[in-house]
C-alpha positions as CSV (number, residue, x, y, z in Angstrom):
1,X,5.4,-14.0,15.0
2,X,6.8,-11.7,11.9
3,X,5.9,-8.1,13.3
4,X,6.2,-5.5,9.6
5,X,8.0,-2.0,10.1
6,X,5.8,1.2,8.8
7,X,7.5,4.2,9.0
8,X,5.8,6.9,11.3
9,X,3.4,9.3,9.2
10,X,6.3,12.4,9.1
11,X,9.3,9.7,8.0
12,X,7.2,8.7,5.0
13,X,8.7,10.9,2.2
14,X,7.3,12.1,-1.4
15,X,10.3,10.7,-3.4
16,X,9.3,7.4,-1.8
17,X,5.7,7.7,-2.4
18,X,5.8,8.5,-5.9
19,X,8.4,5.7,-6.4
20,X,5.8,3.3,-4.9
21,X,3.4,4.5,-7.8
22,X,5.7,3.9,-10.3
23,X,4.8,0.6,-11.1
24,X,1.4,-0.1,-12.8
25,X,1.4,-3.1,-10.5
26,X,1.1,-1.4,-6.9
27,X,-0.8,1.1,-8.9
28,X,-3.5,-1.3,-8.7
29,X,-3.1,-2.5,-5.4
30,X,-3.8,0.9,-4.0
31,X,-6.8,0.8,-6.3
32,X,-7.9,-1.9,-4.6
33,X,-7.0,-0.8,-1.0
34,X,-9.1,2.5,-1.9
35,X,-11.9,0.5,-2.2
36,X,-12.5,-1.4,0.8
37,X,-11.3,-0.9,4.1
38,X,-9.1,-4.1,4.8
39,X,-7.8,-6.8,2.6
40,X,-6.3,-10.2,3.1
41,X,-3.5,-10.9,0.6
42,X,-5.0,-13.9,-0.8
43,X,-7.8,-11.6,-2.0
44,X,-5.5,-9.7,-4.3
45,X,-6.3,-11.4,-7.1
46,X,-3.0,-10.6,-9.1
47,X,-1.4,-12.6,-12.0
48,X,2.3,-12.6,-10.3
49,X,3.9,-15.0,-8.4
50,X,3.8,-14.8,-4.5
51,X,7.2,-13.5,-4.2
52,X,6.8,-10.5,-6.5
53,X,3.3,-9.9,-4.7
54,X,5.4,-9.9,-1.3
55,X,8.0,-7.2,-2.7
56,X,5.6,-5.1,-4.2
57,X,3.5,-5.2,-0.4
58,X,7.0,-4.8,1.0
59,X,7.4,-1.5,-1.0
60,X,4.1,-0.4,-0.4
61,X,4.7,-0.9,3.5
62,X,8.4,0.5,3.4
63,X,6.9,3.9,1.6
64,X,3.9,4.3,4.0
65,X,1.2,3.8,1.5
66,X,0.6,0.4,2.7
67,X,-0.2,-0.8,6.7
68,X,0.0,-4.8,7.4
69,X,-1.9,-6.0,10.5
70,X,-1.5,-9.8,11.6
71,X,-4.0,-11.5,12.9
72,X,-3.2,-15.4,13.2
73,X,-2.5,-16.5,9.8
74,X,-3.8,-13.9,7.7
75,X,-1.9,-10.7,7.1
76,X,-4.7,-7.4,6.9
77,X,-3.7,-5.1,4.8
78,X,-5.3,-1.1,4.5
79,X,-4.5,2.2,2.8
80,X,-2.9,5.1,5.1
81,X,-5.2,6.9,3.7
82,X,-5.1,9.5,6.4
83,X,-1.3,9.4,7.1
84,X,-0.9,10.4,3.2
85,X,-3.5,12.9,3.0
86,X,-1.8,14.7,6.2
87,X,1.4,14.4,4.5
88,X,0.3,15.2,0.7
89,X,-3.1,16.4,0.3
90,X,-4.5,15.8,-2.6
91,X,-1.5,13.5,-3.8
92,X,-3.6,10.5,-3.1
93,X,-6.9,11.6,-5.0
94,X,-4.9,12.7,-8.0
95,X,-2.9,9.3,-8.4
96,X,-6.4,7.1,-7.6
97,X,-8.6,9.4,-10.5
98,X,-5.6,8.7,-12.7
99,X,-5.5,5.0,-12.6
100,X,-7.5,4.1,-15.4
């Protein structure tokens, strides 16, 4: 079975995070991660094809905002909420009140 890489909470770097919230698109993927604690990609309900959903998850993983779980089938996907608010406090809060 596919086993994702996440980087370790001090190799996850601010020039990667704040590319990762470039795009209005994994902008609102973290929205959604923020509020619940787990979601299952087929509950993104996103108007992009699959493979654009799977780069923009792979981006999200790569940068350390994202952390992908398998279970089975299903791919479980949560905020590192904590490793990001270790890193950059406050960075998190500030990009989640901004998305509008």
């Amino acid at each position: 079975m596919r086993q994702y890489q996440h980087p370790d909470r001090d190799n996850i770097s601010l020039t990667g995070v704040l590319y990762a919230f470039s795009d209005p698109t994994r902008l609102q993927i973290v929205k959604m991660l923020s509020e619940k604690p787990e979601i299952t990609c087929s509950e993104f309900c996103l108007e992009i094809s699959k493979s654009t959903q799977s780069h923009h998850f792979k981006v999200l993983r790569e940068t350390g905002i994202m952390y992908t779980r398998l279970e089975g089938t299903q791919h479980y996907n949560s905020l590192r909420r904590q490793d990001l608010d270790a890193r950059f406090p406050s960075l998190l809060d500030a990009v989640l009140n901004g998305i509008t």
